[in-house]
VOGU-3710 file (C-alpha; in Angstrom, 3 decimals, decimal comma):
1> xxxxxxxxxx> 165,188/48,104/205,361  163,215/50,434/205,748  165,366/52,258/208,592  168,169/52,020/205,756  165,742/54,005/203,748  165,218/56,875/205,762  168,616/57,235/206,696  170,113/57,574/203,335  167,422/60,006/202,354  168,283/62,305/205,709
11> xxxxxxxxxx> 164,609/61,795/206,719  165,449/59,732/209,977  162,543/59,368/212,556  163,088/61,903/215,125  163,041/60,757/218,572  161,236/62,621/221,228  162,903/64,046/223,766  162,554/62,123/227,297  160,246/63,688/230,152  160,990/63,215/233,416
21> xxxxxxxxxx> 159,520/60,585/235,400  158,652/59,275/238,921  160,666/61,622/241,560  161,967/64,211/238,556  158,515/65,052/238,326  157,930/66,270/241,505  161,334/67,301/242,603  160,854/71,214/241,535  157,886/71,314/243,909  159,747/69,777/246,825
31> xxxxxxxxxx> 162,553/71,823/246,579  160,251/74,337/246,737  158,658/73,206/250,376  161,332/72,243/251,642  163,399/75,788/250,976  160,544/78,085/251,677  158,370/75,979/254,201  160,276/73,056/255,875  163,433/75,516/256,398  161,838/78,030/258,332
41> xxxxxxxxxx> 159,729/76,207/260,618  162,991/74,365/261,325  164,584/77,294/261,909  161,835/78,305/264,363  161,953/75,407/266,310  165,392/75,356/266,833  165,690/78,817/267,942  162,633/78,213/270,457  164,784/75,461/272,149  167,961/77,276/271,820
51> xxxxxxxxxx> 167,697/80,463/272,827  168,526/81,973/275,319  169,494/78,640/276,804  169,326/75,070/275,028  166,311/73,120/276,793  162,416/74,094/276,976  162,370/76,704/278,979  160,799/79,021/276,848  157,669/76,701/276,186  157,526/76,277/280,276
61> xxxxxxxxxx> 157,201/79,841/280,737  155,050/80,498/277,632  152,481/77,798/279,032  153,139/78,522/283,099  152,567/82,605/282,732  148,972/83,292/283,589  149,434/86,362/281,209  150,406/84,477/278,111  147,371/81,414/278,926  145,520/84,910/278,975
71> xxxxxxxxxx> 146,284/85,213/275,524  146,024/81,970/274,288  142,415/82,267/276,037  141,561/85,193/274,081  142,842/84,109/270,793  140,833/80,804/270,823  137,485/82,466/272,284  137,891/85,134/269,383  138,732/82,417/267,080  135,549/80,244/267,960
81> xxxxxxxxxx> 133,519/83,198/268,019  134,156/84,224/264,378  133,860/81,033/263,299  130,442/79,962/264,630  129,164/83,795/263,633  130,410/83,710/259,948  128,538/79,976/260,271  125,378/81,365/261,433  125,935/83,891/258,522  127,581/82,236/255,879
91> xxxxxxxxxx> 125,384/79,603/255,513  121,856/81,296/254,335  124,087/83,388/252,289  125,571/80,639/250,375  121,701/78,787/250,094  120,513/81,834/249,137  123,387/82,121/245,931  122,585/79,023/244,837  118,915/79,052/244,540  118,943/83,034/243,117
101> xxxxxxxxxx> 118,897/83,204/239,712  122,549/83,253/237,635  122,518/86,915/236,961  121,388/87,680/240,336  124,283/85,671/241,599  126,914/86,708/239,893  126,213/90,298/240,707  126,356/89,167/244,382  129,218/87,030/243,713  130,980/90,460/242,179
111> xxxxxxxxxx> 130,337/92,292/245,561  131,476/89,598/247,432  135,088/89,309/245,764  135,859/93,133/245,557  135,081/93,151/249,480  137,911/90,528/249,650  139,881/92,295/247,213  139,864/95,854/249,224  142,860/96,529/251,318  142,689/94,992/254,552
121> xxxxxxxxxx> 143,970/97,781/256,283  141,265/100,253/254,666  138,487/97,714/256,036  140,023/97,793/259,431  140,057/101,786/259,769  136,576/101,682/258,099  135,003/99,400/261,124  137,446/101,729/263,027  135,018/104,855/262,185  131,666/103,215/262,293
131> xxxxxxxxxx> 132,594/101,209/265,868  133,588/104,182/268,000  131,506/106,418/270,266  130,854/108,682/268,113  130,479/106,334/264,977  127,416/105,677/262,967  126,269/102,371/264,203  126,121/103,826/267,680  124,791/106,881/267,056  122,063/104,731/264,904
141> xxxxxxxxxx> 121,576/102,693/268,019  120,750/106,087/270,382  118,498/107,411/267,621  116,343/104,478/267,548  116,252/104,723/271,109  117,285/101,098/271,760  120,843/102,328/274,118  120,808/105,469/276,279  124,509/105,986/275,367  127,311/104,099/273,228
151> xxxxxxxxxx> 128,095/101,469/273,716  131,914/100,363/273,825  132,673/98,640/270,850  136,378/99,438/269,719  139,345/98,084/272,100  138,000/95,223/273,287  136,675/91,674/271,998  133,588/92,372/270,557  135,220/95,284/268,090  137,771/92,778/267,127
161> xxxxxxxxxx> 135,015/89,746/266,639  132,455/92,205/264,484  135,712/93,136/262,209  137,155/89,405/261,891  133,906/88,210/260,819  133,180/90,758/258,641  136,707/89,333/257,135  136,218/86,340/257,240  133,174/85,411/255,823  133,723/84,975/252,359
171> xxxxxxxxxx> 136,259/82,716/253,494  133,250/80,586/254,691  130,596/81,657/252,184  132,683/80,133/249,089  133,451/76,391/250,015  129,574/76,222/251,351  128,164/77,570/248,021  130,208/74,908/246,158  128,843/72,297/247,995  125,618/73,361/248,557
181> xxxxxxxxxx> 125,248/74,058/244,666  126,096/70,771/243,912  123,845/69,425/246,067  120,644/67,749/243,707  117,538/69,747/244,450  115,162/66,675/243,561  116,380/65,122/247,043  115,145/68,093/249,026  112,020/67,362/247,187  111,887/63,630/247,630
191> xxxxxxxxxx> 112,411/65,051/251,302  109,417/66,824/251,136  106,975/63,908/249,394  107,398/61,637/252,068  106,554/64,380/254,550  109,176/66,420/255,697  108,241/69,880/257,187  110,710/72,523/255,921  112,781/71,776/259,561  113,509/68,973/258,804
201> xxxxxxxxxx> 114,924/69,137/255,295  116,710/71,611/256,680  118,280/69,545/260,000  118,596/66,294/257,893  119,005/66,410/254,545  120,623/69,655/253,723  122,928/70,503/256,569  123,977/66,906/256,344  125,092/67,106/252,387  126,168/70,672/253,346
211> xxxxxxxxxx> 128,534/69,417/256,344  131,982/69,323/254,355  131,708/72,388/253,146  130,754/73,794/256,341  133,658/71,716/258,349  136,106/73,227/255,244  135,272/76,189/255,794  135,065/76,274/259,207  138,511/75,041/259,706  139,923/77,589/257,142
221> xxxxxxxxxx> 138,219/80,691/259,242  139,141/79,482/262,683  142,767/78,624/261,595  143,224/82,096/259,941  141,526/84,092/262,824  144,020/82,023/265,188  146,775/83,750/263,379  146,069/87,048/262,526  146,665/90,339/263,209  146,091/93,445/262,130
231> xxxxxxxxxx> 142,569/93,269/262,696  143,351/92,345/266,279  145,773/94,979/266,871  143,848/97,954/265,567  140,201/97,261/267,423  141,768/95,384/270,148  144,580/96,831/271,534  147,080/95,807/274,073  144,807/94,500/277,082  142,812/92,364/274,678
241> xxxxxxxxxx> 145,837/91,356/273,261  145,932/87,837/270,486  148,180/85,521/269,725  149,377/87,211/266,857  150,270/89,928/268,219  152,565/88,613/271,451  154,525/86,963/268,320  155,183/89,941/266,930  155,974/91,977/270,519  158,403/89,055/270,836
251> xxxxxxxxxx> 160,089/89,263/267,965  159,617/93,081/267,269  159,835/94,941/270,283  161,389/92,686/272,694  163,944/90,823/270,353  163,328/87,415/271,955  163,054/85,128/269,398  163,182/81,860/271,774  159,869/83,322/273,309  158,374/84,442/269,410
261> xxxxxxxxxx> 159,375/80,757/268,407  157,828/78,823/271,222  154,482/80,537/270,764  154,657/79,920/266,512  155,306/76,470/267,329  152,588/76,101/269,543  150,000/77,828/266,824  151,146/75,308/264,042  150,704/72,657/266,195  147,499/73,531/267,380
271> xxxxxxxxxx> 146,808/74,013/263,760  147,569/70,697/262,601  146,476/68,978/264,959  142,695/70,556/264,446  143,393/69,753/260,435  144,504/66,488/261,451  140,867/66,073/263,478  138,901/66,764/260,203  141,043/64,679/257,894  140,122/62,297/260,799
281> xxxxxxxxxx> 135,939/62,676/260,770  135,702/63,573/257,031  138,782/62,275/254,905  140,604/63,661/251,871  137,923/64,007/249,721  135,160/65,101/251,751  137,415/67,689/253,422  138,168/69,238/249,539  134,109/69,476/249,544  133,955/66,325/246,788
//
């Protein structure tokens, strides 16, 4: 009756309009993938068995060459390096923001940020200037009388390690403040009332708690320093050459993008796989540092 009602006085209920459900909901975002992520790698593996021949002949000579296990050598030595060094680093830094006081902090926090917002290429040339012969940490070095002359620290390893890490470490310093700051100081002190020395609050209650963020972060570093390369490329150069950069000769330079396809390939899998490992030890949740 009362539907009779509302009709004949134009005031019928309006219905609301339908939302999509179940696989409408997240169709948008798999399009998405699938265009701009699943299509290419695709793409790349198909060319890396297809060309210039159809077989795997390009991932035989990628992994057979002494020169290119050379490079996979140096890319995963660099990699592991930064990684365990922006640990080392990364991880008083990060107990040290969350115990400072909030103002304190955020000022920190502020410097931190506009380092990673600065153009990566100006950082590189900067650790350019100070790394060379003539720059100011080795001319600091000779004044204090601790080297006779300078040392070589541009076009080699250890110019591209000091530069990655310097990259790389807020990378690290983020995910381990999150966890860390989370982290309830009261246990630390419960720690401490039933006799723990500072070492060992340290080795077993805090780096334990801390150990997601540390593995997150650690994975993100040593999975970015696998693939990049302009940092590589600039303090490097070509007989300490990365990963990265025998991609981009490949593809570049040499136009061989069977070669450039097979060693992409081999990246994401190594990639994976290592994300795979902590999803393993750790699980969803823990890896997300929750």
């Amino acid at each position: 009756m009362s539907t009779y009602m509302d009709v004949a006085d134009g005031t019928a209920p309006t219905r609301k309009a339908a939302r999509p459900t179940g696989f409408g909901q997240v169709a948008p975002a798999l399009i998405f993938i699938a265009i701009f992520f699943a299509f290419p790698v695709v793409a790349l593996l198909l060319r890396s068995v297809m060309e210039p021949t159809l077989g795997l002949g390009n991932y035989a000579e990628l992994l057979g060459s002494a020169t290119y296990l050379k490079i996979f050598a140096n890319t995963f030595i660099v990699s592991g390096l930064v990684t365990i060094i922006s640990l080392l680093i990364g991880f008083p830094v990060a107990w040290t923001l969350a115990i400072m006081p909030a103002r304190l902090a955020s000022l920190v926090f502020a410097i931190l940020l506009l380092s990673m917002w600065t153009n990566l290429l100006a950082r590189t040339y900067a650790w350019m200037v100070l790394l060379q012969r003539t720059g100011l940490i080795n001319k600091m070095l000779v004044g204090m009388g601790l080297i006779d002359k300078p040392l070589a620290l541009v076009n080699n390893l250890t110019g591209v390690t000091i530069g990655m890490t310097y990259i790389m470490l807020p990378f690290i310093v983020l995910p381990l403040y999150g966890v860390i700051k989370k982290i309830d100081p009261a246990v630390l002190q419960a720690a401490a009332l039933c006799g723990a020395n500072r070492w060992q609050c340290l080795t077993r209650v805090l780096l334990p708690l801390a150990a997601p963020g540390m593995m997150a972060g650690a994975l993100m570093v040593f999975v970015m320093s696998l693939g990049y390369y302009v940092t590589p490329s600039l303090l490097g150069g070509t007989a300490n050459m990365m990963l990265a950069e025998l991609i981009a000769q490949f593809v570049q330079s040499l136009v061989n993008w069977g070669m450039g396809g097979a060693a992409a390939f081999v990246l994401l899998v190594v990639t994976l796989s290592l994300y795979a490992v902590q999803l393993r030890l750790f699980g969803v949740q823990n890896t997300g540092g929750r």
